[in-house]
LOZABA-768021 format. One line per 3 residues: number of its first residue (from 1); their letters; for each residue x, y, z of N, C-alpha, C. Coordinates in steps of 0.05 Angstrom, whole numbers, m for minus. Example, Ala and Ser with C-alpha at 12.3 -4.5 7.8 and 13.67 -1.06 7.14 Angstrom:
# LOZABA-768021
1 = as = 264:m114:156:246:m90:156:264:m66:156  257:m45:142:273:m21:143:258:1:157 $
This chain:
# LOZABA-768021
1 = xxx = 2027:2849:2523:2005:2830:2519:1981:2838:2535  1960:2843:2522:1935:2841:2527:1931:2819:2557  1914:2829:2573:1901:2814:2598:1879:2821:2605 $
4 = xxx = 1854:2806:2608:1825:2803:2613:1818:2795:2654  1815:2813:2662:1820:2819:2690:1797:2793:2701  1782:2792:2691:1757:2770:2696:1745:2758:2670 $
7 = xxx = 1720:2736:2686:1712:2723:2663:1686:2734:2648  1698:2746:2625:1672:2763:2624:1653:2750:2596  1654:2712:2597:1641:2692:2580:1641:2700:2549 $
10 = xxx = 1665:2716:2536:1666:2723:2516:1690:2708:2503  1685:2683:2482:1693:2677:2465:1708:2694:2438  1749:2698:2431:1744:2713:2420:1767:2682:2403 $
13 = xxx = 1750:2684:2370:1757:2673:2354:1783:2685:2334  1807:2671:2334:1835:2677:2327:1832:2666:2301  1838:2671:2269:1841:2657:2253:1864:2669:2234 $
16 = xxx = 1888:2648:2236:1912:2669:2219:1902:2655:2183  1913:2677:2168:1899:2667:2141:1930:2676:2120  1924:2661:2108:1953:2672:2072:1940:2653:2054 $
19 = xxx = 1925:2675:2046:1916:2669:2010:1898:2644:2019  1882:2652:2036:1850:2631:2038:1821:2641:2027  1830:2653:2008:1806:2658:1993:1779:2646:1983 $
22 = xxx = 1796:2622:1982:1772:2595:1960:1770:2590:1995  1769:2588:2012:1756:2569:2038:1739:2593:2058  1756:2614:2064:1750:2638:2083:1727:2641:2090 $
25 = xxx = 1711:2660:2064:1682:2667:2070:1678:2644:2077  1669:2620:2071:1647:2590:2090:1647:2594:2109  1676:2595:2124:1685:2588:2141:1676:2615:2165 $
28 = xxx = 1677:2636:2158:1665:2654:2172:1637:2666:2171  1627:2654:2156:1595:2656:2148:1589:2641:2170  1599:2618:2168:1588:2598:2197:1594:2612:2222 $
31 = xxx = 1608:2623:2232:1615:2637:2258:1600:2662:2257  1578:2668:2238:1567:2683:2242:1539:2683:2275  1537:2659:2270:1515:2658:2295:1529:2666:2325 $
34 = xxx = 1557:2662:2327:1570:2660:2349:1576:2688:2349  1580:2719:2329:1584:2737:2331:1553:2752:2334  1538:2743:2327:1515:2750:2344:1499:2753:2367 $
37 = xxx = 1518:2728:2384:1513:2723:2400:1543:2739:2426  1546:2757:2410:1569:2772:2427:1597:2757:2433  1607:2742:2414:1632:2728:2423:1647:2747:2386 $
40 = xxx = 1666:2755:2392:1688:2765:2374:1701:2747:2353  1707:2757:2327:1725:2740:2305:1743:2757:2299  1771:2746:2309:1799:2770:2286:1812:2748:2276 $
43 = xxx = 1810:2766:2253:1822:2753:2224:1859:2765:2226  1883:2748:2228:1905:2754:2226:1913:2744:2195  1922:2770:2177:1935:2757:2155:1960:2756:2154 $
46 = xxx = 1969:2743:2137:1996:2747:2138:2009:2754:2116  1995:2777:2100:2002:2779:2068:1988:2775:2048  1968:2761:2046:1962:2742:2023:1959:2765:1992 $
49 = xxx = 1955:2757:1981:1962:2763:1951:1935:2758:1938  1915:2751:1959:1892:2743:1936:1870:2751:1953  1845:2753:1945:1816:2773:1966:1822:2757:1988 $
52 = xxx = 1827:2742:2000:1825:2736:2030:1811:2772:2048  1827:2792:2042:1819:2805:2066:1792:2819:2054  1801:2826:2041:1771:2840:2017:1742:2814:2031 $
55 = xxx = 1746:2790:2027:1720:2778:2031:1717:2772:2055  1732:2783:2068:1737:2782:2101:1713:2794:2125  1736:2817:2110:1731:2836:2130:1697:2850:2136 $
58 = xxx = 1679:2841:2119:1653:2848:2128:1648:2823:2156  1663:2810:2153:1652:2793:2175:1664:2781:2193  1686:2791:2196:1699:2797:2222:1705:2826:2237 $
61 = xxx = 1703:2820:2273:1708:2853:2289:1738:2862:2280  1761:2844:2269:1783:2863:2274:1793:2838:2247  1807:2851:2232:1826:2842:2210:1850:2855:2216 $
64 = xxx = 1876:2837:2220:1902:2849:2217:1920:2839:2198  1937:2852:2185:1958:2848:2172:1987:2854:2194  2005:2824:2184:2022:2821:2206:2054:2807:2177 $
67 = xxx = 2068:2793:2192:2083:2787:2178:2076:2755:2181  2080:2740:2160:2070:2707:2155:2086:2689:2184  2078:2676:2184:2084:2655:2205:2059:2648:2232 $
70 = xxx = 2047:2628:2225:2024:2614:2248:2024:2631:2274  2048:2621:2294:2055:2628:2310:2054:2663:2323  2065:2674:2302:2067:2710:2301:2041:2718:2297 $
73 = xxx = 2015:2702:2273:1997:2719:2278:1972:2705:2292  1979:2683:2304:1957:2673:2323:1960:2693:2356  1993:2693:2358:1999:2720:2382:1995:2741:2372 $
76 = xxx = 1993:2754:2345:1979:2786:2352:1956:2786:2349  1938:2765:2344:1907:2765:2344:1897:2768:2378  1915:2751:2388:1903:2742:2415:1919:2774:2430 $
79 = xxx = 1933:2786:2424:1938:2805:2437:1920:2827:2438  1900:2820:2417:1886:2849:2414:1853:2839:2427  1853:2804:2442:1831:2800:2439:1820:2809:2472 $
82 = xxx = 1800:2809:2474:1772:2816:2494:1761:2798:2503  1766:2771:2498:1751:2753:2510:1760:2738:2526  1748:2727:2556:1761:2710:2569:1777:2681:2560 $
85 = xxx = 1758:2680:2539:1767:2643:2520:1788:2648:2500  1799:2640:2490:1810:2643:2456:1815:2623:2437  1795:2622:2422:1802:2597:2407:1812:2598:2378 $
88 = xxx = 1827:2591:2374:1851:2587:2348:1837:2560:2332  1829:2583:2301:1813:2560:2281:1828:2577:2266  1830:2546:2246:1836:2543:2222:1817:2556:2203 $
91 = xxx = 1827:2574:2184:1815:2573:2160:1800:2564:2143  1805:2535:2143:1787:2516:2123:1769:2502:2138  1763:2503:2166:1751:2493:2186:1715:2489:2177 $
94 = xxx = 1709:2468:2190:1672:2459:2186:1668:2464:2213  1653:2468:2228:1650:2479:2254:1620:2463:2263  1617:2455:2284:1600:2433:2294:1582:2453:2304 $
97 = xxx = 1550:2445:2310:1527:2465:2318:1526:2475:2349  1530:2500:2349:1542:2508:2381:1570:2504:2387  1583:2514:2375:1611:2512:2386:1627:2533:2405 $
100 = xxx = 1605:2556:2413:1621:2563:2432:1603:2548:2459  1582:2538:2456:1566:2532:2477:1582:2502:2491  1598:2488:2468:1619:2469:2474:1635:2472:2486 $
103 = xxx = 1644:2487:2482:1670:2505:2487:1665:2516:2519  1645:2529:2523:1644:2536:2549:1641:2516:2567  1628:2490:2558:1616:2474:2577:1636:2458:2585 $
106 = xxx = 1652:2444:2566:1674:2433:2568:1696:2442:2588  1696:2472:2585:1709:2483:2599:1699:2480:2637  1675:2491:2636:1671:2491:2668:1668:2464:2667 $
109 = xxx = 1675:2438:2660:1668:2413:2676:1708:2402:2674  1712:2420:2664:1756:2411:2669:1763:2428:2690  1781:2424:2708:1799:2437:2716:1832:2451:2704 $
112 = xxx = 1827:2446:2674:1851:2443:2658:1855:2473:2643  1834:2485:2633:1830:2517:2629:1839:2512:2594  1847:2487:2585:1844:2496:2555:1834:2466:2544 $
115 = xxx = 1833:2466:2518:1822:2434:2502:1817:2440:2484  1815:2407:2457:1808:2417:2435:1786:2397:2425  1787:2400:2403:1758:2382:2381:1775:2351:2369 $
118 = xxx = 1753:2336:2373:1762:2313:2359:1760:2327:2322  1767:2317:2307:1775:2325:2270:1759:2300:2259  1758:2315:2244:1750:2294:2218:1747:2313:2189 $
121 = xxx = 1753:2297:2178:1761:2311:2139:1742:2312:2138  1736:2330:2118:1710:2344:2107:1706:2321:2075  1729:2310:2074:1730:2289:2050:1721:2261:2062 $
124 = xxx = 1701:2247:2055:1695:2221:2065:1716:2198:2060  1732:2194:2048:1755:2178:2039:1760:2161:2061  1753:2133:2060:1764:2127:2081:1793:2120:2091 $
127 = xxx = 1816:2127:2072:1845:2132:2089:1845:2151:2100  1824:2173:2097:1830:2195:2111:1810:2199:2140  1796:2171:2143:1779:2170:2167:1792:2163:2188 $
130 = xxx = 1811:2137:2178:1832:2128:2191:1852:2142:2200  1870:2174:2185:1882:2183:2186:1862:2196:2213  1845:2215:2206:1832:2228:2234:1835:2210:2260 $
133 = xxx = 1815:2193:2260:1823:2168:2279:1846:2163:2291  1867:2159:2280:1893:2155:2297:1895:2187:2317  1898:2219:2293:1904:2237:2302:1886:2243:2334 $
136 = xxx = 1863:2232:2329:1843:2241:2361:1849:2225:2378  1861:2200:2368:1872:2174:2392:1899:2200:2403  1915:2185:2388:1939:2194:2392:1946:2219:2409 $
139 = xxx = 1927:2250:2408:1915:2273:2421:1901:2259:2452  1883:2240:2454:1881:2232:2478:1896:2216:2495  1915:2207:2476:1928:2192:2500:1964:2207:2506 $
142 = xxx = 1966:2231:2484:1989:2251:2492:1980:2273:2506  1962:2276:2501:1946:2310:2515:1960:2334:2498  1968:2316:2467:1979:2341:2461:1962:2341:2435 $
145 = xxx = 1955:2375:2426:1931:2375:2408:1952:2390:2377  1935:2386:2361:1948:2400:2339:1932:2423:2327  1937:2448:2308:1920:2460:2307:1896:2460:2296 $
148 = xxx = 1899:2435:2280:1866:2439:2257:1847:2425:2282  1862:2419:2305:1837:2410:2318:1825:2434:2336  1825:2461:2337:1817:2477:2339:1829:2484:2375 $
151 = xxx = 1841:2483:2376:1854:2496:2410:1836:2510:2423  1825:2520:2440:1816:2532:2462:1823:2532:2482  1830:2561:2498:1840:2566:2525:1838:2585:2537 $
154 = xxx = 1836:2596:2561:1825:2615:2581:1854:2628:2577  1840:2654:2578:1859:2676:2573:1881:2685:2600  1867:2678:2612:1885:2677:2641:1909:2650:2636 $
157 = xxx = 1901:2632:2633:1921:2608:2617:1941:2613:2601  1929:2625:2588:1954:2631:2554:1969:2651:2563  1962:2674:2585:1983:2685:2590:2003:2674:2612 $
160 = xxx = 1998:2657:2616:2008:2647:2647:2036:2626:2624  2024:2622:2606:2048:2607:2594:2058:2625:2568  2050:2642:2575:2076:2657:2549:2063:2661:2530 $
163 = xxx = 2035:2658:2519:2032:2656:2489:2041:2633:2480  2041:2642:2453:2056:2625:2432:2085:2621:2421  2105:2604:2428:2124:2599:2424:2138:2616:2394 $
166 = xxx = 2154:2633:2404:2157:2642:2368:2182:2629:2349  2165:2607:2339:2180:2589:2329:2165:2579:2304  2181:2578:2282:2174:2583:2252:2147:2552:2241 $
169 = xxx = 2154:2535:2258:2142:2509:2255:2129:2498:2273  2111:2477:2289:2111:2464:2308:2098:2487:2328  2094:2506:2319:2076:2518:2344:2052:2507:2364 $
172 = xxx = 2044:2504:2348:2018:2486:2363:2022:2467:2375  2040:2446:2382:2064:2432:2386:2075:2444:2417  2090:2461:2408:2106:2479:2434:2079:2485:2448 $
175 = xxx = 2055:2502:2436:2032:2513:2454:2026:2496:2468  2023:2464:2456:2003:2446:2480:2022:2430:2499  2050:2433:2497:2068:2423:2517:2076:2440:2539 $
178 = xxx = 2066:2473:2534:2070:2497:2558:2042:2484:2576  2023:2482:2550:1996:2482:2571:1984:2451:2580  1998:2437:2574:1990:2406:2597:2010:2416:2628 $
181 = xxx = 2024:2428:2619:2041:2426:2645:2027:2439:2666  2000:2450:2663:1980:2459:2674:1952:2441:2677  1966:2416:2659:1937:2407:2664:1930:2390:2636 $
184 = xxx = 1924:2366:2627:1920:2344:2601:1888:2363:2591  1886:2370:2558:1872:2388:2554:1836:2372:2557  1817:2391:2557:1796:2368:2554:1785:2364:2523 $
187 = xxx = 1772:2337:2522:1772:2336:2497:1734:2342:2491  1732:2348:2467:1706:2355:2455:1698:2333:2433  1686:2312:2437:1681:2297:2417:1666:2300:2383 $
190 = xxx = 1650:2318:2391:1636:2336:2369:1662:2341:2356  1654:2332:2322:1681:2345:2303:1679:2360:2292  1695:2366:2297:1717:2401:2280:1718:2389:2248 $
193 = xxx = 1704:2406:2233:1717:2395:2203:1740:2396:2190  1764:2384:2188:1777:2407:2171:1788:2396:2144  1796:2416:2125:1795:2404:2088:1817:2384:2086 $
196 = xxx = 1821:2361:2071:1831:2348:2062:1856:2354:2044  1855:2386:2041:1878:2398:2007:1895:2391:2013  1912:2396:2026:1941:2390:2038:1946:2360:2038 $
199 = xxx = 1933:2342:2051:1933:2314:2030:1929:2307:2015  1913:2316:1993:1911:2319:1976:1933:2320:1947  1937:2347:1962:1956:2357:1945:1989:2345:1938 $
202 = xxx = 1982:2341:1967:2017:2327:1965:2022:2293:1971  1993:2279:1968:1993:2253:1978:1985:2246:2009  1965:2229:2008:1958:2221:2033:1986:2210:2049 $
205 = xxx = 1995:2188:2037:2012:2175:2053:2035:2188:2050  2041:2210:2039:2067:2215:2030:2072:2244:2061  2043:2254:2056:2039:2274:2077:2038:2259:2104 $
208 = xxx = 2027:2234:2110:2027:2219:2131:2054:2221:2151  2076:2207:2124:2100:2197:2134:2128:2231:2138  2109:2260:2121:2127:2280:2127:2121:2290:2158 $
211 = xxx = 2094:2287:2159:2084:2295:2190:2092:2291:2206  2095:2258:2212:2097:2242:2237:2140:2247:2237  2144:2252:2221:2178:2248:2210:2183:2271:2223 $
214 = xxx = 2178:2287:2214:2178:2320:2221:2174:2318:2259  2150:2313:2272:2137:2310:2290:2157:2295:2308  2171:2266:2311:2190:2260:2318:2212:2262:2324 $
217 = xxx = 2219:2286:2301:2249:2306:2303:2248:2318:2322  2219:2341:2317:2222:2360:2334:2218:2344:2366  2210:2323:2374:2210:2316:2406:2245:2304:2409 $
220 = xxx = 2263:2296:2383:2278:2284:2398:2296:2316:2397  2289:2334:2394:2312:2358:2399:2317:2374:2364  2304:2370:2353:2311:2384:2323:2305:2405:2327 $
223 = xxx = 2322:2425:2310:2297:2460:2319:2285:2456:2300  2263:2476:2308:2230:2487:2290:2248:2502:2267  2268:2511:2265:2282:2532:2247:2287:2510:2226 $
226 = xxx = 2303:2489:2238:2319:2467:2214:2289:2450:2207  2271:2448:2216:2251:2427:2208:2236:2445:2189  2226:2465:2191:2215:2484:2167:2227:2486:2148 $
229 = xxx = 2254:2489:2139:2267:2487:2117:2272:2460:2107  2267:2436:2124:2259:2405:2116:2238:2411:2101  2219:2417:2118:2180:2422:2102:2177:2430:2081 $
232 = xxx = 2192:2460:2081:2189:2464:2055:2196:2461:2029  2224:2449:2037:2228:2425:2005:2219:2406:2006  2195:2393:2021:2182:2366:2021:2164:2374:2010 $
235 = xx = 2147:2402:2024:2120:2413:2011:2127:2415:1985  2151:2429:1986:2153:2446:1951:2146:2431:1922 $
C-alpha cells in the first residue's frame, strides 16, 4: 500500500465505475476545475461493457481496470494515489461549488482526519427529500457515513485502519466503523448530489425497506458474503 510521508494539500479523487456511461462524463467534467487546480482523479473500473473508459479517460490522471467489487477498486485506486486526502465519489455524483476547498477546511477545523457530505437526490420528489433527510440525520447522529455521501479522509488515516474492508457488500459500512474509532466523521452541510436510478428503478419504498433490512443484518452479525447474495435477488 501506497503511503504519503507528509501533507502535501493534494486531493486525490477515487471513483470505482461498471458500465457508467450515461452519468460518467458530467460527472467528471465537473471535477474538472479541481484537476486544474492540481488535485488528481483515478477512475477504477471494474469491467464495464460499455464506453465508460473510452469517455473517461481524457479526463482523468490514471484509469484502472481491476476486477468488480466497490471495495477492491476503491483500494486499488487509493493505492496508486498521491494525495494527502482521498475522497471516494460516486459516479453519478452532482458536486457542490468548491469541493475540495470544503473538504480541506472541514478538515483542519476536526480533529477526526476524515468526513462526509450531507446528499440530496438530484430528483426533486419529495419522498425522496425525506428519504435524504432521514439518511444525513441518521449519519449525524451514528457517525457512520455511506458512500454516495462522498467519504473523505487523510491518507495517513486510511492507512492507519487498513483500507477498505474486502468484503463484497457494506464496505462503506465496515470503512466508517474502522474510522470513528478514531474519531465521529465531520460533517459538510453543502450537498453532494447523487441520482435517484436505483430508486427508481426498483421502487422508492421497496429500495427503502431492502436497505435499512440489509443494513440491520449486517450490524446484528450477518456476513457481507450472505447479504450480497440477499441483494442480488432483491435487485434482480
Amino acid at each position: 500500500m501506497a503511503t504519503v510521508a507528509a501533507d502535501n494539500g493534494q486531493l486525490s479523487v477515487v471513483i470505482p465505475t461498471l458500465n457508467e456511461a450515461g452519468c460518467i462524463q458530467s460527472t467528471l467534467e465537473a471535477l474538472q476545475p479541481l484537476r486544474a487546480r492540481g488535485h488528481e482523479i483515478i477512475l477504477v473500473d471494474g469491467g464495464s461493457s460499455d464506453a465508460t473508459l473510452a469517455l473517461s479517460q481524457p479526463l482523468v490522471d490514471r484509469a484502472l481496470n481491476t476486477l468488480p467489487g466497490r471495495a477492491h477498486q476503491m483500494q486499488a485506486g487509493a493505492d496508486i494515489a498521491h494525495g494527502s486526502v482521498l475522497w471516494f465519489l460516486h459516479a453519478d455524483s452532482d458536486l457542490p461549488d468548491g469541493a475540495d476547498t470544503l473538504i480541506s477546511e472541514a478538515l483542519e477545523k476536526s480533529q477526526a482526519g476524515w468526513g462526509r457530505f450531507d446528499i440530496a437526490f438530484t430528483d426533486g420528489q419529495p419522498l425522496l427529500k425525506c428519504v435524504a433527510w432521514f439518511m444525513n440525520q441518521r449519519s449525524r447522529l451514528t457517525g457512520i457515513a455511506t458512500g454516495d455521501q462522498g467519504i473523505f479522509v487523510r491518507r495517513t488515516l486510511f492507512d492507519r485502519v487498513g483500507g477498505f474492508p474486502s468484503i463484497p457488500l457494506m464496505e462503506d459500512i465496515g470503512f466508517s466503523r474502522s474510522l470513528k474509532q478514531h474519531g465521529r466523521p465531520c460533517r459538510i452541510t453543502q450537498t453532494l448530489g447523487t441520482s435517484p436510478r436505483r430508486w427508481h428503478a426498483q421502487g422508492i419504498l421497496r429500495t427503502i425497506v431492502t436497505m435499512w433490512g440489509l443494513r440491520l443484518a449486517y450490524f446484528a452479525g450477518i456476513s457481507p458474503e450472505r447479504l450480497a447474495k440477499i441483494y442480488t435477488v432483491k435487485s434482480g
